[in-house]
C-alpha positions in Angstrom: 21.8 47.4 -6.8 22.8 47.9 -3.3 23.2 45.5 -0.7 22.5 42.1 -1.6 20.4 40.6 1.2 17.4 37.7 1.0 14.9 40.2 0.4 16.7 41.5 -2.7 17.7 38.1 -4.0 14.6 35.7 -3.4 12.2 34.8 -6.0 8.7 33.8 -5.3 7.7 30.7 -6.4 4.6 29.0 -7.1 3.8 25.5 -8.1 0.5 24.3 -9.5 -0.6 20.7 -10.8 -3.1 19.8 -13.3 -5.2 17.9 -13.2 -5.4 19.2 -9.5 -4.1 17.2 -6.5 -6.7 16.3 -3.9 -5.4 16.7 -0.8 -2.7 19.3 -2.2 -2.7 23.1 -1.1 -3.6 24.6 -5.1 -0.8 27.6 -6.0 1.6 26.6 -3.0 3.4 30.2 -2.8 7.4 30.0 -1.2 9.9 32.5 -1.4 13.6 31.6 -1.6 16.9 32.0 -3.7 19.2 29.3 -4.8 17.6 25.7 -5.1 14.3 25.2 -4.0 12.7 22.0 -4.2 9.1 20.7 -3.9 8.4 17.5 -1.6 4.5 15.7 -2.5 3.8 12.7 -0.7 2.9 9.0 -2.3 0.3 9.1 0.3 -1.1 12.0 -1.6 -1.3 11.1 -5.0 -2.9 8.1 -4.0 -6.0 10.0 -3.0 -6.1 11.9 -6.3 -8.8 11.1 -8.7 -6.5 9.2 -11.1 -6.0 6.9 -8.5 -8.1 4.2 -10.5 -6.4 5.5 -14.4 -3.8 3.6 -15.9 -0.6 5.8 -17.4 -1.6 8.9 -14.8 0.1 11.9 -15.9 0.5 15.4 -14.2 2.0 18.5 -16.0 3.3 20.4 -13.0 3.8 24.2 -13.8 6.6 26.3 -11.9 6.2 30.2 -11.9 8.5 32.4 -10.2 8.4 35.9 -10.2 11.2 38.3 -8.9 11.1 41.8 -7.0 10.4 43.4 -10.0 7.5 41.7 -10.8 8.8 39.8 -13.9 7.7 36.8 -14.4 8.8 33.5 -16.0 7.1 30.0 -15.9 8.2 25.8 -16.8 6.1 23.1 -17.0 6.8 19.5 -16.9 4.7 16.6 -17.8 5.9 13.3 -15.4 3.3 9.8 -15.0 2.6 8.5 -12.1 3.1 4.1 -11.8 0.0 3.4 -9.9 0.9 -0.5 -9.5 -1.0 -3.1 -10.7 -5.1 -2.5 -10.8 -8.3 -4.7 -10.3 -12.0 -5.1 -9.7 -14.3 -7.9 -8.9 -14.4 -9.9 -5.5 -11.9 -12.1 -6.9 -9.0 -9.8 -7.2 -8.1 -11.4 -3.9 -9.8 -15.0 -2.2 -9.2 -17.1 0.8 -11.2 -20.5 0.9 -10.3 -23.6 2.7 -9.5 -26.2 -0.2 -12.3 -28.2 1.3 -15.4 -27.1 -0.4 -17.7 -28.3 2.0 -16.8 -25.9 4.9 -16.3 -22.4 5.3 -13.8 -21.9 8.2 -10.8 -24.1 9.2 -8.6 -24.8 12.0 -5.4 -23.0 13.0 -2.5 -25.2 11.5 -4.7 -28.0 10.2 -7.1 -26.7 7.9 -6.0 -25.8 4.3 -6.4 -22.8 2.7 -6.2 -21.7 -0.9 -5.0 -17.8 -1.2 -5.9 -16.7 -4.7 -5.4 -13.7 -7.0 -7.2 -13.1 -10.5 -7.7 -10.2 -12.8 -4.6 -8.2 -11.9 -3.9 -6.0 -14.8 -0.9 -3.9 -15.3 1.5 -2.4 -18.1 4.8 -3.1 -16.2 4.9 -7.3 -16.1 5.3 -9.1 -15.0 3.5 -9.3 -11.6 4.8 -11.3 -8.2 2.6 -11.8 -5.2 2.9 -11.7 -1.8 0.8 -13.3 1.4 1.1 -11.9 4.9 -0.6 -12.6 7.7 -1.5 -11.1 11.4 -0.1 -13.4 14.2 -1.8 -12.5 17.1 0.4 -13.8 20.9 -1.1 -13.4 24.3 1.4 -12.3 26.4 0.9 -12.4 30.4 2.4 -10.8 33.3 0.9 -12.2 36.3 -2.6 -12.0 35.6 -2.5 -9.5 33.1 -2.9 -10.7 29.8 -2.6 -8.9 26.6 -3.0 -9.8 22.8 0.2 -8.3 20.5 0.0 -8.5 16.3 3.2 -8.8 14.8 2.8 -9.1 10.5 4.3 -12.1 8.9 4.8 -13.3 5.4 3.5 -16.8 4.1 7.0 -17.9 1.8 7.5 -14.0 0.4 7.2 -13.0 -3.1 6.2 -15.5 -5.8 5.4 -15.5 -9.4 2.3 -17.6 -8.9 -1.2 -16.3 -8.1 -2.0 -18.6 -5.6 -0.9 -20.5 -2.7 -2.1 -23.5 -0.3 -1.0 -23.4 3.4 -2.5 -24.1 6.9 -3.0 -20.7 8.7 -2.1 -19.7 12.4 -4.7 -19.1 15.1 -7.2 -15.9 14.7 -7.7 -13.3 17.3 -9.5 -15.0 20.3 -10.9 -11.2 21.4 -12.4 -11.2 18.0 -14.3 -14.5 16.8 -11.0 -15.8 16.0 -10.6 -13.4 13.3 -7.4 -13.5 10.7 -6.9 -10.3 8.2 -4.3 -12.1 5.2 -2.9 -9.4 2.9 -2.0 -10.4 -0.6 0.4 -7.6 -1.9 1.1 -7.1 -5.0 4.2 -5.8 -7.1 4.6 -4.7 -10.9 7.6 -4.8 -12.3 9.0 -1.3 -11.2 8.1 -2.2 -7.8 4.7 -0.3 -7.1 2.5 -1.9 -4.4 -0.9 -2.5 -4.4 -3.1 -4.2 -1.4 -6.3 -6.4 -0.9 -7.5 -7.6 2.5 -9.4 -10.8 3.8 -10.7 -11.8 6.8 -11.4 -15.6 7.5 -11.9 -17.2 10.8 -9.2 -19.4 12.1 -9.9 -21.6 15.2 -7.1 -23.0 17.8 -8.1 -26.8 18.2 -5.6 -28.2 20.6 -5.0 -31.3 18.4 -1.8 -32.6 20.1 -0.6 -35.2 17.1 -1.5 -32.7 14.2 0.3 -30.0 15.9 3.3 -31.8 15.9 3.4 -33.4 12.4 3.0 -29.6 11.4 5.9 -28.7 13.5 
């Protein structure tokens, strides 16, 4: 009764999660009237401790409580696709198809990417290979090195993949990071990074048969 204004109307609401969300502020307390909605970031839940548990599922609880103290409550139970899962050093490889050496040279050398032991409920699984392209780029006598990502061919159902490789980062022993990324069937990511060293030969012929 009487005028109807936000402190007469709103209803506290508090939302808590179990198991509990790292990272999460526990019993998040907001007062409101009408819809009121509740934003937690993917970034988040990837931190929680089910990060590594296949079929993750949260019951999230929403109390609300009005000016006159009554109280009423809902819970939902929702899972959580966490994307394909592995362990073991092989869940992502580079190697240079040539057994016999250990690095290679940038756009001559071989390389086999390969992923094993990806597991996931939601098949089946494609793969992706990116790269970091480093270029120098000089104004005068200033010269700087810029990354700019880059995929190998895209998505593919097959686990591995053969190709030459462009030049690592000369600041950095010729260094190259190669990402495979890969996607269940709903569309949840998962990443592995390798480093492998790529050296610039300047091999005139070779570079342009690759061209």
């Amino acid at each position: 009764h009487g005028d109807v204004t936000f402190e007469r109307c709103a209803v506290e609401y508090k939302w808590t999660f179990e198991p509990v969300v790292v990272g999460y502020e526990e019993g998040l307390t907001v007062r409101g009237f009408g819809r009121v909605a509740l934003f937690l970031p993917a970034k988040i839940l990837e931190k929680n401790e089910l990060s590594e548990a296949y079929d993750a599922m949260y019951t999230i609880t929403l109390t609300a409580k009005d000016e006159t103290g009554m109280i009423g409550s809902s819970a939902l139970s929702v899972g959580v696709n966490l994307g394909a899962q592995c362990e073991g050093t092989k869940c992502f490889a580079v190697k240079p198809v040539d057994p016999a050496i250990d690095e290679g040279s940038a756009m001559d050398t071989a390389f086999r990417l390969t992923c094993e032991g990806w597991l996931d409920q939601h098949m089946p699984l494609q793969y992706e290979f990116r790269v970091k392209v480093y270029l120098q780029t000089c104004q005068g006598e200033d010269c700087r090195i810029e990354t700019v990502d880059s995929t190998l061919g895209g998505r593919q159902m097959g686990k591995s993949k053969v190709t030459t490789l462009p030049p690592g980062n000369p600041e950095n022993d010729h260094r190259l990071e190669i990402q495979a990324i890969v996607y269940d069937a709903l569309g949840a990511t998962q990443v592995r990074e390798v480093i492998v060293k790529s050296v610039f030969v300047p091999n005139v012929p070779i570079l342009i048969e690759k061209a």
